[in-house]
C-alpha positions in Angstrom: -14.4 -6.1 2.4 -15.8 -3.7 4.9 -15.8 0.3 3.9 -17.2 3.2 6.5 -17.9 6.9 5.3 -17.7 9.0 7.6 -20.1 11.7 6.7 -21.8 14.7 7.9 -24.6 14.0 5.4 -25.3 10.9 5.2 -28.4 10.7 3.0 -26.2 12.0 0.1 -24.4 8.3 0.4 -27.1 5.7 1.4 -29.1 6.9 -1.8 -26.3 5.7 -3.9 -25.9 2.3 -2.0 -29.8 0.8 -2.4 -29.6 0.7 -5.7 -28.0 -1.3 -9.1 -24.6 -2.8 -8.7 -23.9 -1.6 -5.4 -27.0 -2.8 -3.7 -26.5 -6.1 -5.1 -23.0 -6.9 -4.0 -24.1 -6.0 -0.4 -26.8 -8.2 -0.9 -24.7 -11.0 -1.3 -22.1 -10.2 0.9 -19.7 -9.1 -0.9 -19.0 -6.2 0.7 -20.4 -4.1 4.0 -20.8 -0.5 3.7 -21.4 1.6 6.5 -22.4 5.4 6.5 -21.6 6.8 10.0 -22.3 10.5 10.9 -19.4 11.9 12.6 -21.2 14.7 14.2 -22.2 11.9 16.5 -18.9 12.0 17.8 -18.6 15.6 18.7 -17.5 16.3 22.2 -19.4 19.8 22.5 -23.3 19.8 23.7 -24.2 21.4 20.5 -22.8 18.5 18.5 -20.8 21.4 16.5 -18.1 19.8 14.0 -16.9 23.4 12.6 -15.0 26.2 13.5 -13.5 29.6 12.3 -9.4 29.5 11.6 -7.1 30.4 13.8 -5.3 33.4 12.7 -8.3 34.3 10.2 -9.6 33.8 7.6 -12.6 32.7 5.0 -14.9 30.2 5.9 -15.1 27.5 8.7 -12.8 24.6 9.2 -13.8 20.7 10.7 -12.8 20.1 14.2 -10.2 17.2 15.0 -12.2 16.5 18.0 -15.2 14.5 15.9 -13.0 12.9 13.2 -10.3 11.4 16.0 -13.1 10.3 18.5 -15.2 8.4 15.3 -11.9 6.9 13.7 -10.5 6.0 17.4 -14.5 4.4 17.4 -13.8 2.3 13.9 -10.3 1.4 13.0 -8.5 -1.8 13.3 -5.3 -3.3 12.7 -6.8 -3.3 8.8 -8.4 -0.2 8.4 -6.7 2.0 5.4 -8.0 5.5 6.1 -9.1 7.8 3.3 -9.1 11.8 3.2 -11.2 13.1 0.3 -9.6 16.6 -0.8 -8.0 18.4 -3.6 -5.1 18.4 -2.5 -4.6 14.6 -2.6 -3.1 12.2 -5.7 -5.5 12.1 -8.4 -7.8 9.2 -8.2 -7.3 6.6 -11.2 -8.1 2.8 -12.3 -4.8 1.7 -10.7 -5.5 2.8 -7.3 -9.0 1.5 -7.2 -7.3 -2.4 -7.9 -4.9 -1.8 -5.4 -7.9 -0.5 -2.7 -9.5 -3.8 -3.7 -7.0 -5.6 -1.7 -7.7 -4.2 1.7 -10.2 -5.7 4.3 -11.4 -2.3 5.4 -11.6 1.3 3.9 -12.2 4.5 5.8 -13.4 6.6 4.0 -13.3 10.6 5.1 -15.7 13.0 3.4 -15.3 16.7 4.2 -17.3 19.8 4.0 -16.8 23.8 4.8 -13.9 25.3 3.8 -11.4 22.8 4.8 -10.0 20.4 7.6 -8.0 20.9 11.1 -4.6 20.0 9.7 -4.1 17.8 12.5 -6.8 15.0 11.3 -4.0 14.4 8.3 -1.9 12.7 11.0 -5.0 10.0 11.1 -4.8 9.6 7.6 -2.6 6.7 5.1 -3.7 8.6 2.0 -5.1 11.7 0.9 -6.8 11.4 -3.0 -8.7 13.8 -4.8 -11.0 13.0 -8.4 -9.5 15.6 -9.9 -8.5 19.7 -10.2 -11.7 21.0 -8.9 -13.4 22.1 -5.7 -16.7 20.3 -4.8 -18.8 21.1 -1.5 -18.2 17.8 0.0 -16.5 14.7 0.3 -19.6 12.4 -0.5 -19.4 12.4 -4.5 -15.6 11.1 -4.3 -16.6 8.8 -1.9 -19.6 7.3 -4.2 -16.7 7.1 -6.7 -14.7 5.3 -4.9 -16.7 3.0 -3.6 -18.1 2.0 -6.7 -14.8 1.6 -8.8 -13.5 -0.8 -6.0 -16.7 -3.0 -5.1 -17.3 -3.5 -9.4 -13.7 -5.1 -9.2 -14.6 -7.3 -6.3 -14.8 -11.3 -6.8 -17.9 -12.1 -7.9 -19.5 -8.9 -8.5 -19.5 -8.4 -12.3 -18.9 -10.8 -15.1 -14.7 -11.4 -15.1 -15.0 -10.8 -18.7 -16.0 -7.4 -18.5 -13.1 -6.0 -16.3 -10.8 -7.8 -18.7 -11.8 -6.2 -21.5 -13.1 -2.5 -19.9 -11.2 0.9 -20.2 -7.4 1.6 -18.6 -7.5 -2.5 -17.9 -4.5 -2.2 -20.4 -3.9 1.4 -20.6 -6.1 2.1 -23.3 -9.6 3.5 -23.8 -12.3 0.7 -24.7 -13.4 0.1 -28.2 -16.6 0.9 -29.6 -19.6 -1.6 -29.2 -22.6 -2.1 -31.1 -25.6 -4.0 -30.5 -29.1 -4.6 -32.9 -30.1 -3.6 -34.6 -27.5 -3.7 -37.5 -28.8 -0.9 -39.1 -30.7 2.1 -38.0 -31.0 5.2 -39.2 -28.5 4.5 -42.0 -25.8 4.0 -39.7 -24.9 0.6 -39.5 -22.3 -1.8 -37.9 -18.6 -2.8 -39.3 -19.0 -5.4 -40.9 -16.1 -7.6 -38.6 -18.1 -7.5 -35.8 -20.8 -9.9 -38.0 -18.2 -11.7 -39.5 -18.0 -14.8 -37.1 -14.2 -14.5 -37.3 -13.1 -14.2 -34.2 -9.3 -13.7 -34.9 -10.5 -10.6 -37.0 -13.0 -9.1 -34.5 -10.2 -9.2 -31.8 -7.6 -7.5 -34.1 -10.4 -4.7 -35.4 -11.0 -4.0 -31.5 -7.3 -3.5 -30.3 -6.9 -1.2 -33.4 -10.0 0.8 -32.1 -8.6 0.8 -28.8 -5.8 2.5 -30.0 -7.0 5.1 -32.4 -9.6 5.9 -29.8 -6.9 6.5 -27.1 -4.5 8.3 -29.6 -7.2 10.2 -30.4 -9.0 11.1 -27.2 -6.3 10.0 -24.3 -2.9 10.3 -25.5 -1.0 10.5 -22.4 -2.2 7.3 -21.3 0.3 5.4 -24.0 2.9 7.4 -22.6 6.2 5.5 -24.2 4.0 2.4 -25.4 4.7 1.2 -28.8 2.1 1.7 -31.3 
C-alpha cells in the first residue's frame, strides 16, 4: 500500500511515522508513506495557498490551484482521495478495513478556515473523526493512517485484530497481566484457571457488559 498526505505542515506528520508500529511496517515494506507539502505546488511567486472568501466573510479559505496541481502531480488509476473535514462521515473501525483494501490513499489535510469548494470535485470521500473543529487535517490523518497500516498483513500479530475492540461490534474485555495480586486487587480467578472453555465464555460476557455498559449503540438490534 502506498498513502501520500498532502500537508502544509509536514513536520506534524513525519514525527508520527519514525516511530513504534508505524516505523516498523515501512521498514519492512509494508507500506510507503509519503508526506508532500502542497504549497510546493502553488502557482503564485509567493507560494500563497490561502485566500479571503468571496462574498465575505471570517477567516481565509485554501486555494484550488495547489491542491489540483499536487493531486494532478500524484494520482493514478488507484488512488482513493481523502478530504479530512467535519463535515465528512464519521470515521470508524469499518471504514479503516475497507481503506485497507486500496493500493493508494490520498490523503488531504486542511488548515484555515476551510477549503475552495471546488477541491471537493477531486475528492471520493470526505470523513471527519468526529463532531469537533481541529486546526488542521494532520491529527485525522495520523488516525487514519495508523488504524489502516495495524490491519495490514503482517504488521501485528493476526490474533490481536481478531480479538481487539468493534472486530465484532463489541468493546474488548478486560486483561490482566502479573502480577496476580497487587495492591489487594487481584485477578478473576478464570483467567488462572487453565480452562480454556471457561476463560473464552468469562471474556465474551465482559465484552458485553462492558459495551452495554459503556457503548450501547454499538449492539444496536444484537441479541444479548
Amino acid at each position: 500500500m502506498q498513502i501520500d498526505i498532502m500537508t502544509l505542515f509536514p513536520n506534524i506528520v513525519e514525527g508520527f511515522l519514525s516511530e513504534s508500529i508505524i516505523k516498523r511496517a515501512i521498514e519492512k515494506g509494508k507500506v510507503t508513506i509519503n508526506v508532500i507539502n502542497f504549497r510546493d505546488y502553488s502557482p503564485l511567486n509567493n507560494k500563497q495557498v490561502d485566500d479571503t472568501p468571496y462574498g465575505g466573510g471570517a477567516g481565509m479559505l485554501l486555494r484550488c490551484e495547489p491542491i489540483f496541481e499536487c493531486l494532478d502531480a500524484i494520482k493514478t488509476p488507484d488512488s482513493l482521495v481523502i478530504l479530512l473535514s467535519p463535515e465528512g462521515k464519521t470515521y470508524n473501525q469499518s471504514i479503516a478495513s475497507e481503506l485497507k483494501n486500496y493500493k493508494h490513499l490520498i490523503l488531504i489535510c486542511g488548515h484555515y478556515e476551510g477549503f475552495d469548494e471546488r477541491i471537493k470535485t477531486q475528492v471520493d470521500e470526505i470523513i471527519s473523526i468526529g463532531d469537533f473543529v481541529l486546526t488542521g487535517g494532520e491529527i485525522p490523518a495520523a488516525a487514519i493512517v495508523d488504524s489502516v497500516v495495524r490491519l495490514l498483513p503482517g504488521v501485528i500479530n493476526e490474533e490481536s485484530l481478531t480479538n481487539e475492540s468493534f472486530s465484532n461490534d463489541l468493546l474488548d474485555y478486560p486483561q490482566y497481566t502479573k502480577p496476580a495480586s497487587y495492591r489487594g486487587l487481584g485477578v478473576p480467578e478464570v483467567l488462572i484457571s487453565g480452562d480454556h472453555k471457561k476463560i473464552a465464555e468469562y471474556r465474551y460476557a465482559e465484552q458485553v457488559k462492558k459495551t452495554k455498559e459503556l457503548r450501547p449503540d454499538l449492539m444496536g438490534e444484537k441479541d444479548e
